[in-house]
N, C-alpha and C positions, 0 to 999 in steps of 0.2 A: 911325107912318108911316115914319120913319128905318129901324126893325125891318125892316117890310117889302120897303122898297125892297134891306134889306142882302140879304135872302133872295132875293128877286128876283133880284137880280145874281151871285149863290151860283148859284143854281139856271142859271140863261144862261150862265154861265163853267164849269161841269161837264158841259153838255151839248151846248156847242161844240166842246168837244175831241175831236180823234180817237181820244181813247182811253177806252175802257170804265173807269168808275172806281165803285168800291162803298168808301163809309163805314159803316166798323163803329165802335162803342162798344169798350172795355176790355171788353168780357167776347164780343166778337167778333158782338155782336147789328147785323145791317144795319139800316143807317138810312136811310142815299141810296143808292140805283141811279141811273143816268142813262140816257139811251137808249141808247148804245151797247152799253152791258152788257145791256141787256135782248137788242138784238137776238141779241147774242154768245151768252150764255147759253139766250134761247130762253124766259124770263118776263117776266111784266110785274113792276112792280115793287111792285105791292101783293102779288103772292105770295111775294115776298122781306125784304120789311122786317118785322124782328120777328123773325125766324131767325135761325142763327148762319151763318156766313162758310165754313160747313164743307159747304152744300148747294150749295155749287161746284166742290164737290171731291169725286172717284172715293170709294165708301163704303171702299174700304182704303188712301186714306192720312187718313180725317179721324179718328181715334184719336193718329194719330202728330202731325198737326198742331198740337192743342192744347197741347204739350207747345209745339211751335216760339210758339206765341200767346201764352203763359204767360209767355214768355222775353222776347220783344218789348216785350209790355207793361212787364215788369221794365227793361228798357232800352231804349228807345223811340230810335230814329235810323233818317235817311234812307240808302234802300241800292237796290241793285236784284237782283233774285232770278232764276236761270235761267239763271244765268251757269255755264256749269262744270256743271251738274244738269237733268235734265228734269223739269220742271213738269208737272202735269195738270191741265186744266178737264175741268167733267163739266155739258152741258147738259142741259137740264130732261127732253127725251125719251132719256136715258142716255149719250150720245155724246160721247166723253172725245176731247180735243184737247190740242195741246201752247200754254203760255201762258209768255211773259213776265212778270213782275210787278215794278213800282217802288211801293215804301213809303215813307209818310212820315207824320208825325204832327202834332196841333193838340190842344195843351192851353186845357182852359177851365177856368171854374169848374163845372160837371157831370162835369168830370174827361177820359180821354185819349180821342179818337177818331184812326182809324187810320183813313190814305186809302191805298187798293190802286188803281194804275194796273192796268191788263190789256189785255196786246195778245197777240192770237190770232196766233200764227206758225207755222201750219199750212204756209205756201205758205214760207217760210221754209225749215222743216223738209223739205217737198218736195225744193227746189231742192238742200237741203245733201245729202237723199241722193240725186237724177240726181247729182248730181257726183260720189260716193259711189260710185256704180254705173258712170258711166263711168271712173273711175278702174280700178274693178276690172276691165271689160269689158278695157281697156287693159292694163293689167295682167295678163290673163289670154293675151292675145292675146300682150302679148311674151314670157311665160313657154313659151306654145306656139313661137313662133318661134324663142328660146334654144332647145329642146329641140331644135328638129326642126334648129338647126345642131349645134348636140353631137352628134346622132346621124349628119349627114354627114361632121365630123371623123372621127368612129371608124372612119365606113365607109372615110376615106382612110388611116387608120393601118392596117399590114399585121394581114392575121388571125391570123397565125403567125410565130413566129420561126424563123430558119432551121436545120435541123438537119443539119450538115455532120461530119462523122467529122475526128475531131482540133480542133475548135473548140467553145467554149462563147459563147453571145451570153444576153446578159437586158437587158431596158427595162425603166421604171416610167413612168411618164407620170403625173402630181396636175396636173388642171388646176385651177386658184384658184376657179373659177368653173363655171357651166353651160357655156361654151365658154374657148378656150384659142389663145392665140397660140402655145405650141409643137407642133412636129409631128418625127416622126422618120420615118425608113423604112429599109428594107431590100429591097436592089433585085439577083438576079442577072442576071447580064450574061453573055449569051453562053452560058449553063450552067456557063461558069468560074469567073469572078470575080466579087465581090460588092459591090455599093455601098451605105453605110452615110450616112444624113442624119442631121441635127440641128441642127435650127433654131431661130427665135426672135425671134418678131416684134414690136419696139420700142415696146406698145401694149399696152392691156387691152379686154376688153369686144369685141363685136359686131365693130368696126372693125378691129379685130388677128385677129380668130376669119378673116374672109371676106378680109382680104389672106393669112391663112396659107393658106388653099386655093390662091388665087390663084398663091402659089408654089410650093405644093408640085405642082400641077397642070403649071405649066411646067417647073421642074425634071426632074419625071418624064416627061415629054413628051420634053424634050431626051436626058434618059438613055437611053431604051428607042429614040431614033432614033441612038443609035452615037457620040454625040456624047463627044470627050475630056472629062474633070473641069475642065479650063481653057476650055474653049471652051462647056460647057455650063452651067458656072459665067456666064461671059460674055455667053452668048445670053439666059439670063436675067435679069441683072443691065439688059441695055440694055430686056426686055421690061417689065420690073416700076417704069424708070422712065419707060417711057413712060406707064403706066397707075396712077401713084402719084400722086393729087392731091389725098391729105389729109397730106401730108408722113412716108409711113409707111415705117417700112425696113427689110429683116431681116436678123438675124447669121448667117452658117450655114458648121456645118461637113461638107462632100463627103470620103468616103473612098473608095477600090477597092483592093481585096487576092485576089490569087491565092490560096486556100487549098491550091495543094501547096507553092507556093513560100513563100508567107509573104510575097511583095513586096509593097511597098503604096506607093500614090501620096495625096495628098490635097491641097486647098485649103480655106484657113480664110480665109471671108470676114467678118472683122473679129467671129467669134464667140470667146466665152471658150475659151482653149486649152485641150483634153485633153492630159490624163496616161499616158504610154506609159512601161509598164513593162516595164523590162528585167530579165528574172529572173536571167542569166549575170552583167550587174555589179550588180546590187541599187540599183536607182536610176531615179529619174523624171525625165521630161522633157516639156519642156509642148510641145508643138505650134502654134505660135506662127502669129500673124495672118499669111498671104498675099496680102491684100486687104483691101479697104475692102467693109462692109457690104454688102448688094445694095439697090438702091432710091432710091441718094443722084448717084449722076453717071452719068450713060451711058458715058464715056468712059472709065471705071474697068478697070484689068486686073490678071489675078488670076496670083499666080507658080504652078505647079503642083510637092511637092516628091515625092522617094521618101524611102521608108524600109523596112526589115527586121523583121517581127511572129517572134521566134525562137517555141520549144517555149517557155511558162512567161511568155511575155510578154502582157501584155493593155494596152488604151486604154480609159481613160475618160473617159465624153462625159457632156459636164451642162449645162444653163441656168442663168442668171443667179439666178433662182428658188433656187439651190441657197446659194451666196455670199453674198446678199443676203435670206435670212431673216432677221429681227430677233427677239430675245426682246424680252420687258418692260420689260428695263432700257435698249433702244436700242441693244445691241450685236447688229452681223452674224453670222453664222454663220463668214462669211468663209474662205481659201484658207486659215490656217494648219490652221483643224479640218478641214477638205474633206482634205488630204494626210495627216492626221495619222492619220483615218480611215480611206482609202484606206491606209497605211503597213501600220498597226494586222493590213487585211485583205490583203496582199496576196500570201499562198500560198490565199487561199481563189478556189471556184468562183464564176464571173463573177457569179449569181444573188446568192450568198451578201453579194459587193462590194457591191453596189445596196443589200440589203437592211442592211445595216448601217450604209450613210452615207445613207438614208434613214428612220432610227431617230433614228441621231445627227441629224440636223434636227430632227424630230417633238420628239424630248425637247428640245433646245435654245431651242424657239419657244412650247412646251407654257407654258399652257393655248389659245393663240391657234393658229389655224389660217394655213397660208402665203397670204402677202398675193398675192404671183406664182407661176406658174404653174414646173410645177417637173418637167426629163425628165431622169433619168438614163440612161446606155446604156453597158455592155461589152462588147467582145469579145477575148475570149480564147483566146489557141493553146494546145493540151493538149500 
């Protein structure tokens, strides 16, 4: 009677729980099914008992199984299965699902029986790939959106460099990324003079990409309306803080040079200073900050200075991107190689300049690719 009642309460304690559970014997023969499992699987449970554990499973992994069953039984411990791997059940009318399983064992005297929990996480599985899938949708969608501003960048970089008799000019432009906070241009003025940008917007990603249009759009606006380099420096400097309200700011340096004269005027608003060489005394001079940033105070004013581009002299313009590559070991690229470089080249053609202190990065950062966005630009009096 004790017997009975113990079974009894076996039996009501396996078939209350919410989870499908099948007892196999050490040699994987089912003994209990409970109704869950029946349902889950799709048999009753007298066409189960008596079979082995493996008519739950897909016909190509029950070969490999038994090897896992082999192993269990030789060491028998509670664990849970599905973790990190996909499972397969295989109901009775063919139809394979993905399964959870918790193990665990009870030794007697007729030797080990082994309890398999089973929970069907089909809806599980679901829900992980919608997420899966809106993730990509998203994903796909901002990779569309990246592209399609990368490709309005480009449109705003000029299509051609200027081809003027007695001057050599060359740009390289690396943006870090599918879009770029720096932007250059090349603007003539009047049919005579020519104004040269290079800028660099305090930020990475999307946020720095659609404030560099921002300015470079104003800028050009100002230039192409007659506007002085100090005043159109200035008109945009008060525009860009009016319309700045994720605290974004950019460096930029304005040049105009008459190409019969060679005169040249510029303002450097708080960007790294270029390098003007002078070929008659063999020696460099940085082009130093005339102002603060654009983007940071409205009130802000920009000094505008001259200088003399002779035969043999050239400037060169860079972003921060350039100084501030890092190798492996944590050292910059830094001003001493940027000049050393620049030194190295500087009876060669403007192109040639670019191409060589843009080598010297490449190997100095190698195998890593640059972390920021990176524009160099020369021009050169022949």
């Amino acid at each position: 009677m004790k017997r009975n009642s113990s079974l009894y309460e076996f039996d009501a304690l396996i078939n209350t729980t919410p989870l499908a559970v099948v007892i196999t014997d050490g040699e994987g023969i089912i003994e209990v099914v409970n109704a869950k499992a029946e349902v889950m699987f799709g048999y009753e449970s007298r066409e189960l008992l008596g079979k082995t554990i493996e008519v739950l499973m897909p016909e190509g992994l029950r070969e490999n199984h038994l090897k896992h069953r082999a192993d269990y039984i030789a060491k028998p411990f509670t664990r849970l299965l599905g973790i990190g791997v996909d499972l397969i059940g295989r109901r009775k009318g063919g139809e394979e699902f993905p399964v959870e399983i918790g193990l665990n064992y009870h030794q007697n005297g007729d030797g080990i029986q082994v309890i398999s929990y089973i929970t069907d996480i089909t809806m599980r599985k679901q829900v992980e790939q919608d997420r899966i899938n809106l993730i990509e949708t998203d994903k796909a969608s901002m990779e569309q959106e990246m592209h399609m501003a990368h490709q309005v960048q480009l449109d705003l970089l000029p299509g051609e460099i200027p081809k003027i008799p007695g001057w050599s000019f060359a740009v390289k432009w690396l943006p870090a990324g599918e879009v770029a906070g720096d932007f250059y241009d090349f603007i003539v003025r009047n049919h005579t003079d020519v104004d040269l940008v290079i800028a660099d917007v305090i930020d990475k990603g999307m946020p720095a990409a659609l404030f560099m249009v921002f300015a470079h759009t104003a800028l050009r606006a100002y230039i192409d309306s007659g506007f002085s380099l100090k005043d159109g420096i200035t008109r945009t400097n008060r525009l860009m803080c009016q319309e700045s309200s994720q605290g974004l700011f950019v460096t930029l340096f304005l040049t105009c040079f008459n190409p019969k004269t060679g005169e040249t005027f510029y303002v450097n608003a708080g960007h790294n200073p270029p390098l003007h060489y002078q070929y008659k005394l063999d020696r460099f001079t940085s082009l130093r900050k005339t102002g603060m940033a654009l983007g940071i105070d409205a009130q802000a004013t920009y000094e505008e200075r001259a200088m003399q581009l002779q035969p043999g002299d050239f400037i060169l313009f860079y972003t921060d991107g350039v100084i501030e590559a890092f190798n492996a070991g944590g050292q910059d690229f830094g001003m001493k190689r940027l000049q050393q470089v620049i030194s190295d080249h500087r009876y060669a053609a403007a192109e040639e300049i670019i191409m060589s202190l843009a080598t010297a990065v490449e190997e100095f950062i190698a195998p890593a690719s640059p972390a920021d966005d990176i524009t160099i630009m020369v021009v050169k009096r022949l």
